[in-house]
DSSP file (Angstrom, degrees, kcal/mol; ACC not computed):
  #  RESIDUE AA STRUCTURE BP1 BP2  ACC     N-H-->O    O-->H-N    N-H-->O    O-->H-N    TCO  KAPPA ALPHA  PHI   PSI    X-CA   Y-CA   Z-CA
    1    1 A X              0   0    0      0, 0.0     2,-0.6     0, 0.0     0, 0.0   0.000 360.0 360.0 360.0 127.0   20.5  -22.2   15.4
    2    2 A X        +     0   0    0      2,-0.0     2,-0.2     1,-0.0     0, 0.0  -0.995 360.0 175.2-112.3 134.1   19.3  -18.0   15.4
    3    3 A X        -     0   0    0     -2,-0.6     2,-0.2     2,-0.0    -1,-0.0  -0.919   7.2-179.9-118.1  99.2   16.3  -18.0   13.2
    4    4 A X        -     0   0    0     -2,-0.2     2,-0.4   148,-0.1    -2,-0.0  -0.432  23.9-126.3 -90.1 158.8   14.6  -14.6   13.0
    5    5 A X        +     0   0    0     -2,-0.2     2,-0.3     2,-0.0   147,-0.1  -0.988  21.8 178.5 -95.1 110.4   11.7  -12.9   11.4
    6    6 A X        -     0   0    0     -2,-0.4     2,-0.3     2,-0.0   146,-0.2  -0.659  13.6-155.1 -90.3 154.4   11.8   -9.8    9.3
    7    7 A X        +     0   0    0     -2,-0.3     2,-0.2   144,-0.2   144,-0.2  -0.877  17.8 177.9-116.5 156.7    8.8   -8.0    7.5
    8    8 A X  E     -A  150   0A   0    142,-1.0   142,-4.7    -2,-0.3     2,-0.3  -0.882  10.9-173.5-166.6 108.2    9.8   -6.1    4.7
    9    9 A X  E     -A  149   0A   0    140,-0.2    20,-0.7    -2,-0.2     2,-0.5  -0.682   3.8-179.5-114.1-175.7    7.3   -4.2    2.5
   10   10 A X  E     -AB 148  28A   0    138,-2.0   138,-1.9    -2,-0.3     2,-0.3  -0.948  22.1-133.4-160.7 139.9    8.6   -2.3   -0.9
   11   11 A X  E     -AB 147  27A   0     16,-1.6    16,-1.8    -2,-0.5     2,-0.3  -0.795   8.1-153.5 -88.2 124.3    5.9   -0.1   -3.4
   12   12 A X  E     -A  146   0A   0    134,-2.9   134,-2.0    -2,-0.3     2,-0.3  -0.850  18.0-170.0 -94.8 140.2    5.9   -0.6   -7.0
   13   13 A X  E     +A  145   0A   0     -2,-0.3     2,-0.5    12,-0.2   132,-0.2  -0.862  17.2 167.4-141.9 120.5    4.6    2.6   -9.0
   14   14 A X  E     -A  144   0A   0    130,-1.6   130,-0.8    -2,-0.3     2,-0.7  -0.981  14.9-163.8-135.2 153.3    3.6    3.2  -12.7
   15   15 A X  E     -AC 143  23A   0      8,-2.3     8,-1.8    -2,-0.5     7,-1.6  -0.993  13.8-164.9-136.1 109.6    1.8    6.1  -13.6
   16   16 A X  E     -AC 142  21A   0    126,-3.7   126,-4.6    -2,-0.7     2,-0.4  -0.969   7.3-175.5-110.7 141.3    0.3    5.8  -17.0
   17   17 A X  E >  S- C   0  20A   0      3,-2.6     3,-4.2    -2,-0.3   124,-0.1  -0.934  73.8 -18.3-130.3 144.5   -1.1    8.5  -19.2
   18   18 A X  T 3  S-     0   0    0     -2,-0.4    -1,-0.1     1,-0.3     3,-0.1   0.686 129.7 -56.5  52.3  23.4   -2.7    8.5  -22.4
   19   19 A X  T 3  S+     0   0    0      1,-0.2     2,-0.4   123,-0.0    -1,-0.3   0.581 113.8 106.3  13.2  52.7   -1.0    4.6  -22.5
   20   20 A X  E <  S-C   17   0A   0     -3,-4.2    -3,-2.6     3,-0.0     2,-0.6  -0.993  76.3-120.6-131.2 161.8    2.6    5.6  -22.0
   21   21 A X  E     -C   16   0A   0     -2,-0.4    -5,-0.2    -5,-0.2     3,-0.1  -0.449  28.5-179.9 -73.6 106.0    4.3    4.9  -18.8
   22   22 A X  E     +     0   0A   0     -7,-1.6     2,-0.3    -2,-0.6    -1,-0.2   0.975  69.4   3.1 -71.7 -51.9    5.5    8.4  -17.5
   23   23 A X  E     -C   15   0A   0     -8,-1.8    -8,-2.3     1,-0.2    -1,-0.3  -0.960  50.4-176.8-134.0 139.4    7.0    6.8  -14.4
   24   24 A X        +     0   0    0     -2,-0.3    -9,-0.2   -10,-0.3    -1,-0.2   0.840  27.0 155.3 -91.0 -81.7    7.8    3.7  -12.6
   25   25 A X        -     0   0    0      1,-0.2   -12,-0.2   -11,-0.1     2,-0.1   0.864  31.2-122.9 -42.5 125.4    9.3    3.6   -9.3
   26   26 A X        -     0   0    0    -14,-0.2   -14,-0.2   -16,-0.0     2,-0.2  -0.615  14.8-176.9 -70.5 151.6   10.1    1.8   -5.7
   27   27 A X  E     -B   11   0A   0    -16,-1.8   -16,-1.6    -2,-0.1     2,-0.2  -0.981  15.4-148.8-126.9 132.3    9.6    2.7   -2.6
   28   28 A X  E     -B   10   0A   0     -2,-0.2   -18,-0.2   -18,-0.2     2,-0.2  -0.719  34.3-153.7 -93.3 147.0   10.6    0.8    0.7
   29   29 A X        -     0   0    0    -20,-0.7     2,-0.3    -2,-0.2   101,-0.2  -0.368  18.4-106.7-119.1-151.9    8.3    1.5    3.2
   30   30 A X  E     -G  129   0B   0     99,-1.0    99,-0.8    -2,-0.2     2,-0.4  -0.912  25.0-143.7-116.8 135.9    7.7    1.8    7.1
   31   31 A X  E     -G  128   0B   0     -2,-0.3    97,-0.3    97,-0.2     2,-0.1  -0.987  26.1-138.4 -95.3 113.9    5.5   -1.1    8.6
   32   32 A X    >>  -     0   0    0     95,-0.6     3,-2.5    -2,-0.4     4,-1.6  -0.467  19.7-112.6 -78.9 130.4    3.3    1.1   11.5
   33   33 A X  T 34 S+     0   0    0     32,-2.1     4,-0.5     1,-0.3    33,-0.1   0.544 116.0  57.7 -19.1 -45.9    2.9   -0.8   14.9
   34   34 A X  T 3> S+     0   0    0      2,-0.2     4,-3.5     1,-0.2    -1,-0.3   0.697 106.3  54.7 -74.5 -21.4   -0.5   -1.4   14.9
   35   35 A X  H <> S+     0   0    0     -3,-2.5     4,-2.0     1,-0.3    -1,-0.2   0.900 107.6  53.4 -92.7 -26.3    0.3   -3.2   11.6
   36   36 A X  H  X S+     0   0    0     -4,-1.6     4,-1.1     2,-0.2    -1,-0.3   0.899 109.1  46.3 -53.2 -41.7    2.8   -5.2   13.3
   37   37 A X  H  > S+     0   0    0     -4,-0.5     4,-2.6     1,-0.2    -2,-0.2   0.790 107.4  49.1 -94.9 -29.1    0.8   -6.2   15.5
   38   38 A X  H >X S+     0   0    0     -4,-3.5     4,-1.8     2,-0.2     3,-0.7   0.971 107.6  59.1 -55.1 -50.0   -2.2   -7.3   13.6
   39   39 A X  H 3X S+     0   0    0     -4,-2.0     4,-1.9     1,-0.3    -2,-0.2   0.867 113.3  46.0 -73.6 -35.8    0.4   -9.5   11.1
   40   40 A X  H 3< S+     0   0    0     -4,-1.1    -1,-0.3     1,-0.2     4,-0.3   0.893 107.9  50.5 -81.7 -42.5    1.1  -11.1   14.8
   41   41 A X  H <X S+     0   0    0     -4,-2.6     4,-2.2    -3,-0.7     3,-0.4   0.814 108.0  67.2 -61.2 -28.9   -2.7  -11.4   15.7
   42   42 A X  H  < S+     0   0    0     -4,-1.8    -2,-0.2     1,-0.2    -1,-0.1   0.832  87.8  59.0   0.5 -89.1   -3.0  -13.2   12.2
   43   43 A X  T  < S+     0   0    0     -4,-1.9    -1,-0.2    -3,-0.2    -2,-0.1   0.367 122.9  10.7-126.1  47.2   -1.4  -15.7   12.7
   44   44 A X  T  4 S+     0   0    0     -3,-0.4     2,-0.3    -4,-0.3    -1,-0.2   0.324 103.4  80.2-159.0  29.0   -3.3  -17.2   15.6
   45   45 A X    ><  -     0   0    0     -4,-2.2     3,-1.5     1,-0.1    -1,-0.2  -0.974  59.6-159.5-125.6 124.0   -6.6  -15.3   16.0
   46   46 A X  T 3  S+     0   0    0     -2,-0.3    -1,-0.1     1,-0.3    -4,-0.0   0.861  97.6  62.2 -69.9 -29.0   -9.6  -16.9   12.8
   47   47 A X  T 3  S+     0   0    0     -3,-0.1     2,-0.4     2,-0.1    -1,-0.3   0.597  75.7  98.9 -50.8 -34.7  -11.1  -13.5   13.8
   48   48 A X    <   -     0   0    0     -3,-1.5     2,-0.8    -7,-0.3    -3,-0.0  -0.301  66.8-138.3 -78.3 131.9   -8.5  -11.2   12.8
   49   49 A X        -     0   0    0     -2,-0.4    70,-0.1     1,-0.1    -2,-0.1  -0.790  20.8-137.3-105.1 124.1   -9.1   -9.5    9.5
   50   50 A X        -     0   0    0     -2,-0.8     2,-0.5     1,-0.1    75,-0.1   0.329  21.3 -79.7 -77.9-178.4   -6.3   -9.0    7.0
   51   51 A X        +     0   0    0      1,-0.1    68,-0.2    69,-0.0    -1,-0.1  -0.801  59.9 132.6-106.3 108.4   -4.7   -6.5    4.5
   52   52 A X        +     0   0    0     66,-0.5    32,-1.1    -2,-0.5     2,-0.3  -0.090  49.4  72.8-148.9  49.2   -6.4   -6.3    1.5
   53   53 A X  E     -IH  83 118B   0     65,-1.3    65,-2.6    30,-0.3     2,-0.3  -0.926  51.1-161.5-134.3 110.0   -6.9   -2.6    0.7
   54   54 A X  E     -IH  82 117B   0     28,-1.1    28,-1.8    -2,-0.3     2,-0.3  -0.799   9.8-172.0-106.7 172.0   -4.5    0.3   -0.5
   55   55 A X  E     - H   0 116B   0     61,-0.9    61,-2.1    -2,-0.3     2,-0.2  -0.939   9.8-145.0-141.2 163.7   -5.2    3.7   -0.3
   56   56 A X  E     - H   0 115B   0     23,-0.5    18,-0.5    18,-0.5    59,-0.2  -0.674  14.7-160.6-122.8-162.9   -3.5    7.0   -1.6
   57   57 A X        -     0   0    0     57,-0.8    56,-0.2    16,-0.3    16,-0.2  -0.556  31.3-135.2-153.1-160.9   -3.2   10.2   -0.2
   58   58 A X  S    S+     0   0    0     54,-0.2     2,-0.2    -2,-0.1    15,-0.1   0.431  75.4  99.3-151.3 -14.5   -2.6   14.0   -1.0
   59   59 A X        -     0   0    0     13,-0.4    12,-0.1    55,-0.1    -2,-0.1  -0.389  47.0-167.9 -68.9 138.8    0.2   14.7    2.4
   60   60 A X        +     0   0    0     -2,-0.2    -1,-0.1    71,-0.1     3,-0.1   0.538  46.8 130.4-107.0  -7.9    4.0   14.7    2.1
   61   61 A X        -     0   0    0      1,-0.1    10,-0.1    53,-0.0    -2,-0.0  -0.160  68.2-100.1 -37.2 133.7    4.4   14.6    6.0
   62   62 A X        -     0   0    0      1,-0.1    -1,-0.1    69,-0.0    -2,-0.1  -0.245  36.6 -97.9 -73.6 162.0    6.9   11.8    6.8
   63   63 A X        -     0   0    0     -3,-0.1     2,-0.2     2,-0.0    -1,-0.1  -0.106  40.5-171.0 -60.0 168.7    5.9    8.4    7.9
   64   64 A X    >   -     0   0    0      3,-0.1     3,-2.2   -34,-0.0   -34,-0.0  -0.939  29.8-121.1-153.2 133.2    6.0    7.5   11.4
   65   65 A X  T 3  S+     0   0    0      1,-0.3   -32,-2.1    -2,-0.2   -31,-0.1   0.649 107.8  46.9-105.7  24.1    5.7    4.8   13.1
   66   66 A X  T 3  S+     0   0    0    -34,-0.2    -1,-0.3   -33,-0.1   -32,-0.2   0.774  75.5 122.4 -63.2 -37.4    3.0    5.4   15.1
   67   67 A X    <   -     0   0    0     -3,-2.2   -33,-0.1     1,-0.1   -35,-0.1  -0.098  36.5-178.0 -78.5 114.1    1.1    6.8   12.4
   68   68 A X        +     0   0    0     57,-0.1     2,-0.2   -35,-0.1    -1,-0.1   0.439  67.0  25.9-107.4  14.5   -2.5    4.5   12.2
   69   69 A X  S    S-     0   0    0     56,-0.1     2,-0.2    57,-0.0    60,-0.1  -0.934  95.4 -82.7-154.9 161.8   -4.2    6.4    9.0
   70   70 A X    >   -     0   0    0     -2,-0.2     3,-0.7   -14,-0.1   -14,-0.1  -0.300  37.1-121.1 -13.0 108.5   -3.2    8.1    6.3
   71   71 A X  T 3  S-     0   0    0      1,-0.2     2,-0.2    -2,-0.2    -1,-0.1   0.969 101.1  -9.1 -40.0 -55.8   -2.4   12.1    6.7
   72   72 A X  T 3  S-     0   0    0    -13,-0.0   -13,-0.4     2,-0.0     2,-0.2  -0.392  81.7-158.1 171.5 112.5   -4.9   12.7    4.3
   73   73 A X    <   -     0   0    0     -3,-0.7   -16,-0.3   -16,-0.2    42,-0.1  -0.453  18.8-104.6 -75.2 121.1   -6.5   10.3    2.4
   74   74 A X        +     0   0    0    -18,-0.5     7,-0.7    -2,-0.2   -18,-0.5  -0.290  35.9 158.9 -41.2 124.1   -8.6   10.2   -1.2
   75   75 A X        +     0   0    0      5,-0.2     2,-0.2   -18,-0.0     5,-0.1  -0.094  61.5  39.2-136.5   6.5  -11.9   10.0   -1.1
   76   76 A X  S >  S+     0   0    0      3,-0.2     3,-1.7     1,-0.1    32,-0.1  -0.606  81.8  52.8-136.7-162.8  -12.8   11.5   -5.0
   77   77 A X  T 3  S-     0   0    0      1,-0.3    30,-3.1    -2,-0.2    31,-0.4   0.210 123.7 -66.7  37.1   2.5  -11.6   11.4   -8.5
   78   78 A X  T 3  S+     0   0    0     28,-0.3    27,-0.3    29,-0.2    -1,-0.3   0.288 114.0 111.3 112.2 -10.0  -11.5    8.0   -8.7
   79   79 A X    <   +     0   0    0     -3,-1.7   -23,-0.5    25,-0.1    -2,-0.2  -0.091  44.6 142.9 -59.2  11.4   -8.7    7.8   -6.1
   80   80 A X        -     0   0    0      1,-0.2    -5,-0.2    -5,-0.1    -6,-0.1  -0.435  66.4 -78.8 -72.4 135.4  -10.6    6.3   -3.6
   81   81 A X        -     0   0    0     -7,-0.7     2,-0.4   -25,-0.2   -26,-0.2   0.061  65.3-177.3   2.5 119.8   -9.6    3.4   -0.8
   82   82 A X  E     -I   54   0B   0    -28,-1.8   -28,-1.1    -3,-0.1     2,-0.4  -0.990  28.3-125.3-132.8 136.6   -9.9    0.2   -3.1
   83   83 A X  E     -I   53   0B   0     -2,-0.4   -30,-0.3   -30,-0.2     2,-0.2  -0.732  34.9-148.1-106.5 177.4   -9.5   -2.9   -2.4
   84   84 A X        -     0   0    0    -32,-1.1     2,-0.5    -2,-0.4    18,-0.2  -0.619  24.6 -73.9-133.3-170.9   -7.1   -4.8   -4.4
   85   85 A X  E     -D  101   0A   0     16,-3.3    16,-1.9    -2,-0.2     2,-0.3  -0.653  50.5-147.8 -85.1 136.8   -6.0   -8.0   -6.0
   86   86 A X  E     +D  100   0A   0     -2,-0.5     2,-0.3    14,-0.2    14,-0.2  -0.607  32.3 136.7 -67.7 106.8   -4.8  -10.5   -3.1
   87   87 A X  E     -D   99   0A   0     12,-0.6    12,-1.4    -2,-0.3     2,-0.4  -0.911  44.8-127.4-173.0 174.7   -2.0  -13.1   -3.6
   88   88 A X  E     -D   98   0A   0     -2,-0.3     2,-0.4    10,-0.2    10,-0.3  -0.818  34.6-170.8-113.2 158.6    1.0  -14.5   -2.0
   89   89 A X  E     -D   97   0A   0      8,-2.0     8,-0.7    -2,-0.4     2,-0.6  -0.985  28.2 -88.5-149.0 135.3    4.7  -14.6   -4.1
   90   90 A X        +     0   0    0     -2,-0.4     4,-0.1     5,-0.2    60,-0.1  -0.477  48.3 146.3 -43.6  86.0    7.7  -15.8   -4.0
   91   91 A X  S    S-     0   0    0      2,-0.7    -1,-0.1    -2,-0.6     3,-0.1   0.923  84.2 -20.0 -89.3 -75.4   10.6  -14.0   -2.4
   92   92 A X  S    S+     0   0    0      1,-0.2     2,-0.4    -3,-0.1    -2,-0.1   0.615 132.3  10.2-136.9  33.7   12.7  -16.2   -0.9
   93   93 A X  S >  S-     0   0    0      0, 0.0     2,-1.0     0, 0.0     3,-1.0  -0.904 112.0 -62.2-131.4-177.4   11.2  -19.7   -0.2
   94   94 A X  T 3  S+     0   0    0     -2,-0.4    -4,-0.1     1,-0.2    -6,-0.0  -0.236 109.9   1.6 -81.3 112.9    7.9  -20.2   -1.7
   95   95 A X  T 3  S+     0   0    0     -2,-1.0    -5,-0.2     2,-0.1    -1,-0.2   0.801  85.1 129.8  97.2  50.4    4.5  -17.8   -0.7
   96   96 A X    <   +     0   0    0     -3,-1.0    55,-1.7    -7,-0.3     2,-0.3   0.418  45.6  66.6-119.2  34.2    6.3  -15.8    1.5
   97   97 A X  E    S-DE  89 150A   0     -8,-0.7    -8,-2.0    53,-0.2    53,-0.2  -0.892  72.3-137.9-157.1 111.2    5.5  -12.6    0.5
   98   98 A X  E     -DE  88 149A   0     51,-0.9    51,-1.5   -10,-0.3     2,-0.5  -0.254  28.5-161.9 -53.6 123.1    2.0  -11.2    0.9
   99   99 A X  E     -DE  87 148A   0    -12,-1.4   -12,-0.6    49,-0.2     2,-0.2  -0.788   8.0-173.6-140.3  88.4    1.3   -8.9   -3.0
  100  100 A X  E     +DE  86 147A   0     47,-1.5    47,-0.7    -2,-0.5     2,-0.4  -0.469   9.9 175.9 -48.0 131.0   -1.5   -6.5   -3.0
  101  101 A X  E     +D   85   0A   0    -16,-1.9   -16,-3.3    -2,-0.2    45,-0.2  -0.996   8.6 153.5-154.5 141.6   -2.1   -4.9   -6.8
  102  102 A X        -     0   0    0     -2,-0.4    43,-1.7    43,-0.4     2,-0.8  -0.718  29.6-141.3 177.4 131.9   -5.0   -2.3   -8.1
  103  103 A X  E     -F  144   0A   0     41,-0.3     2,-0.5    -2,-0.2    41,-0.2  -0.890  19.3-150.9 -91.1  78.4   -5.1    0.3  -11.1
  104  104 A X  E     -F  143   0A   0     -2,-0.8    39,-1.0    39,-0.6     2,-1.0  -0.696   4.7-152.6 -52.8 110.4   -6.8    3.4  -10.4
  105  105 A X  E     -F  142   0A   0     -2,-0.5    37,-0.2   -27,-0.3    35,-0.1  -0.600  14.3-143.0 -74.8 107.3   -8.4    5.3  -12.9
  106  106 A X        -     0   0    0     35,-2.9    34,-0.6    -2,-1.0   -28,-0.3  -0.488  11.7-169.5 -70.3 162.9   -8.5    9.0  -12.1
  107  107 A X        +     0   0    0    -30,-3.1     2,-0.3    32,-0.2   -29,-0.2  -0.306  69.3   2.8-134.7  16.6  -11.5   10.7  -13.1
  108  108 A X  S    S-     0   0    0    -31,-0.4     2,-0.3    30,-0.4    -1,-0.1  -0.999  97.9 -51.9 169.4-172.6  -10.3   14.3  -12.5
  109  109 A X        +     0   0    0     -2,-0.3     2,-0.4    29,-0.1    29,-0.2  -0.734  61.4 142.9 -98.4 137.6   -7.2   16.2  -11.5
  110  110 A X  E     - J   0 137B   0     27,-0.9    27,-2.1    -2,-0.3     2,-0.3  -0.960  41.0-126.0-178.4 133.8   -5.2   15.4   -8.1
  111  111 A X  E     - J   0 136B   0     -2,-0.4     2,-0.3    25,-0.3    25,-0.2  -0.870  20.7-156.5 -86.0 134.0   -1.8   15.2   -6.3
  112  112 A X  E     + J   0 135B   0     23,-1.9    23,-1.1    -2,-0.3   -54,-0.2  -0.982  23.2 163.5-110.8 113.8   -1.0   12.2   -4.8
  113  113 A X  E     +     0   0B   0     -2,-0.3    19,-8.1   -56,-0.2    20,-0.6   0.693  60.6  23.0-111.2 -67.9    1.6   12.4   -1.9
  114  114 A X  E     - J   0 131B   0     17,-0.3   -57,-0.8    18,-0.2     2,-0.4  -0.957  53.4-149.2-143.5 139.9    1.2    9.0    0.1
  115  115 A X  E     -HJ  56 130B   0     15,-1.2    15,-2.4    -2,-0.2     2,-0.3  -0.949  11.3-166.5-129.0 143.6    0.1    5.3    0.0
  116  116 A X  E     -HJ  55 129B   0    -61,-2.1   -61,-0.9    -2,-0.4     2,-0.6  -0.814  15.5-146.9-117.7 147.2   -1.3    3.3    2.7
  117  117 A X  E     +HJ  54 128B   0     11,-1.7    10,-3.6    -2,-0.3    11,-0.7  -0.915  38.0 168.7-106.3 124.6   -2.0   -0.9    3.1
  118  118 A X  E     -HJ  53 126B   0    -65,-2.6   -65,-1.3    -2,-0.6   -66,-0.5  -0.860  41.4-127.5-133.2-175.7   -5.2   -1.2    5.4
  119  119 A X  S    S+     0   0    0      6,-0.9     2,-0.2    -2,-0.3     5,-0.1  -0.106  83.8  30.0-122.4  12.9   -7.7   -4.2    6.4
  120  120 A X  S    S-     0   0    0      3,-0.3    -1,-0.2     5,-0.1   -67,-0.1  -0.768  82.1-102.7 170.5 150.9  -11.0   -2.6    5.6
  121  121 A X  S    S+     0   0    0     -2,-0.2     2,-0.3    -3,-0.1   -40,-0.1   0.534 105.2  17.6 -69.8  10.3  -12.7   -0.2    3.3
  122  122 A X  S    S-     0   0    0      0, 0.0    -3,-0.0     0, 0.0     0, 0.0  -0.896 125.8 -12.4-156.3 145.5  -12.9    2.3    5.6
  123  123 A X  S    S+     0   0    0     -2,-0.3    -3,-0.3     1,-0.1    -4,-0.0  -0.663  85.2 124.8  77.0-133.6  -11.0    3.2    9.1
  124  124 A X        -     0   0    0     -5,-0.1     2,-0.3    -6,-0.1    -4,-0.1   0.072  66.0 -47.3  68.0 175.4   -9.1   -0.2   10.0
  125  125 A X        -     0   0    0    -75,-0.1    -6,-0.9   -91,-0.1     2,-0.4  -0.601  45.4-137.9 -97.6 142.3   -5.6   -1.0   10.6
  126  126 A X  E     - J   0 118B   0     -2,-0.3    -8,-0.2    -8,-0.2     3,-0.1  -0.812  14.7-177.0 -88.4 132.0   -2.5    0.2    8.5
  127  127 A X  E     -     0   0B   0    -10,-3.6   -95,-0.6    -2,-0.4     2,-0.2   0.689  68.5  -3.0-104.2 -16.5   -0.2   -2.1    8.1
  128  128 A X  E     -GJ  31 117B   0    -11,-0.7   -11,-1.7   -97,-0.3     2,-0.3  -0.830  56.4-165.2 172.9 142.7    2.1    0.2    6.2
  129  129 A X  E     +GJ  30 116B   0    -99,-0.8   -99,-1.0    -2,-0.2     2,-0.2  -0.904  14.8 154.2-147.1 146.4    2.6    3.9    4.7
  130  130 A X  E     - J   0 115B   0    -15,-2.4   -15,-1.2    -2,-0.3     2,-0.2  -0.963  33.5-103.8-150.6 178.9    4.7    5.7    2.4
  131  131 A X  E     - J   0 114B   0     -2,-0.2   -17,-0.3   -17,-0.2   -71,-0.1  -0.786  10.2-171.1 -93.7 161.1    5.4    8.7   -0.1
  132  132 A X  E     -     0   0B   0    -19,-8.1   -18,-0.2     1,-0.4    -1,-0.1   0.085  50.0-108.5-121.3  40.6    5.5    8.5   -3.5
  133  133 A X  E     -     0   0B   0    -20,-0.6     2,-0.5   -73,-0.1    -1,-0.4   0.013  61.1 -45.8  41.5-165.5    6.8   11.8   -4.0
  134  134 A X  E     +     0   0B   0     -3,-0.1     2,-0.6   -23,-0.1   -21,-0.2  -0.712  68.3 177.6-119.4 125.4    4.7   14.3   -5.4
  135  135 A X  E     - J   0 112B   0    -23,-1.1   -23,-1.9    -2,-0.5     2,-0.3  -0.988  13.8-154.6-146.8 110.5    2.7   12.8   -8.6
  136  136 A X  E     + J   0 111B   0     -2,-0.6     2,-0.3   -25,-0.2   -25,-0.3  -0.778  16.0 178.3 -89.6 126.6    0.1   14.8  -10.6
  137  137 A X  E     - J   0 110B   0    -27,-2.1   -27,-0.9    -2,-0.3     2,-0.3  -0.829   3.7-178.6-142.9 173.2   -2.6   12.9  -12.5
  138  138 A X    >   -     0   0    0     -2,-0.3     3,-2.4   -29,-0.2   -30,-0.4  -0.861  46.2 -18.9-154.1-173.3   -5.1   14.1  -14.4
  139  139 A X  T 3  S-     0   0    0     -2,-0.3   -32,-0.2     1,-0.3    -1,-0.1  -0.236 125.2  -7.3 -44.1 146.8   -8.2   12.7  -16.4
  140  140 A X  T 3  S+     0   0    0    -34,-0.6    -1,-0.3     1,-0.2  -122,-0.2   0.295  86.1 139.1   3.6  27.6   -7.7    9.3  -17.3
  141  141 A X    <   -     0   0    0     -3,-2.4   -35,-2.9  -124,-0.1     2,-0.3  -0.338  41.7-152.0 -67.8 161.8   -4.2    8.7  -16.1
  142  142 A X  E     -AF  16 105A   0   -126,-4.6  -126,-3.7   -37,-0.2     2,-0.3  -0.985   7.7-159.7-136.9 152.0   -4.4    5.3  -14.6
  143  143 A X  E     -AF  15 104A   0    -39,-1.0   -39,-0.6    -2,-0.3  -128,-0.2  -0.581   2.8-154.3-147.0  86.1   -1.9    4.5  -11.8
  144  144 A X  E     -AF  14 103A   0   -130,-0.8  -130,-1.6    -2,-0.3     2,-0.9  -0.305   7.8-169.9 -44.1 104.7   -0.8    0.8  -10.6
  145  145 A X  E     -A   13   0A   0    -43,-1.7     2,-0.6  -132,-0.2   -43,-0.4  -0.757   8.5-178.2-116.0 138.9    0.3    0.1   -7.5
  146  146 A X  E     -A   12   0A   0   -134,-2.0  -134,-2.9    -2,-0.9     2,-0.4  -0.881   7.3-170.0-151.7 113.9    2.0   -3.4   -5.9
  147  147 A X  E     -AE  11 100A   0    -47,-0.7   -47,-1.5    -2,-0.6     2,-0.3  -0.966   0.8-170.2-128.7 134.9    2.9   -3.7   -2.7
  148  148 A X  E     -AE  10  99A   0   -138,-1.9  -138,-2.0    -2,-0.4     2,-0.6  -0.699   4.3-172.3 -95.6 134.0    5.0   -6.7   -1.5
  149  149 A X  E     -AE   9  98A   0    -51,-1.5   -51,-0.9    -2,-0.3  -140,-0.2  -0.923  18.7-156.3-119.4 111.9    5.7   -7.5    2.3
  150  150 A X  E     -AE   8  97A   0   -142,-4.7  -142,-1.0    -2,-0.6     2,-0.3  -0.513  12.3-152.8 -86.7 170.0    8.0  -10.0    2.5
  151  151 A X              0   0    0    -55,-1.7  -144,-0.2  -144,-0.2   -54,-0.1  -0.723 360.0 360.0-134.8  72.9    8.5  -12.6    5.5
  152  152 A X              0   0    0     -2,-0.3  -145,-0.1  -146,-0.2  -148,-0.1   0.718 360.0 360.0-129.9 360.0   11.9  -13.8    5.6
């Protein structure tokens, strides 16, 4: 019997203004070492503290997978490091894909580049980073993000 383990994360994105949907889109991402290696400290150290934050960003440098923060990360307009709603989903057998979700409201004007998954509301480990191509928001646009890592 070969029985493996993948991770696999994918970005949902809808960028609403003024309440219609300008955009939706996926993105497959890169999972960063360190974030491998936390998912593996997980699950057998009670200590190890999980991914329950995203963050966006304002760089189009590509991922890497080295890379343990954000190029350069939002820290205004309402863009800030958030942490988001937690829950596990079905990909294929049941809870095996980890679902991070949170709705930023912008509060001013700002290109957003890149999104990150990290483990604490500031610093912390990345578990995974991507672009979302180059996405302009402006007063009240609100902008949704769900990212799934699956385990299969």
């Amino acid at each position: 019997m070969n029985d493996s383990l993948k991770v696999t994360g994918t970005y949902n994105f809808k960028h609403i203004r003024d309440g219609v949907v300008l955009d939706e889109w996926d993105v497959n991402n890169l999972v960063t070492s360190a974030g491998k290696a936390l998912l593996a400290s997980l699950a057998g150290d009670a200590s190890a503290v999980p991914f329950t934050y995203l963050a966006l960003g304002t760089s189009n440098t590509a991922p890497a997978i080295g890379q343990t923060t954000l190029v350069a990360e939002i820290t205004d307009t309402g863009l800030a490091r958030a942490a988001a709603t937690v829950s596990r989903v079905t990909t294929t057998v049941t809870n095996d894909t980890l679902q991070l979700v949170y709705t930023w409201t912008a509060s001013g004007t700002k290109t957003v580049e890149e999104v990150g998954v990290f483990n604490a509301a500031s610093a912390g480990t990345m578990l995974s980073r991507a672009l979302t191509t180059t996405r302009n928001f402006v007063n009240n646009d609100t902008f949704t993000v769900t990212y799934k890592v699956a385990f299969a």
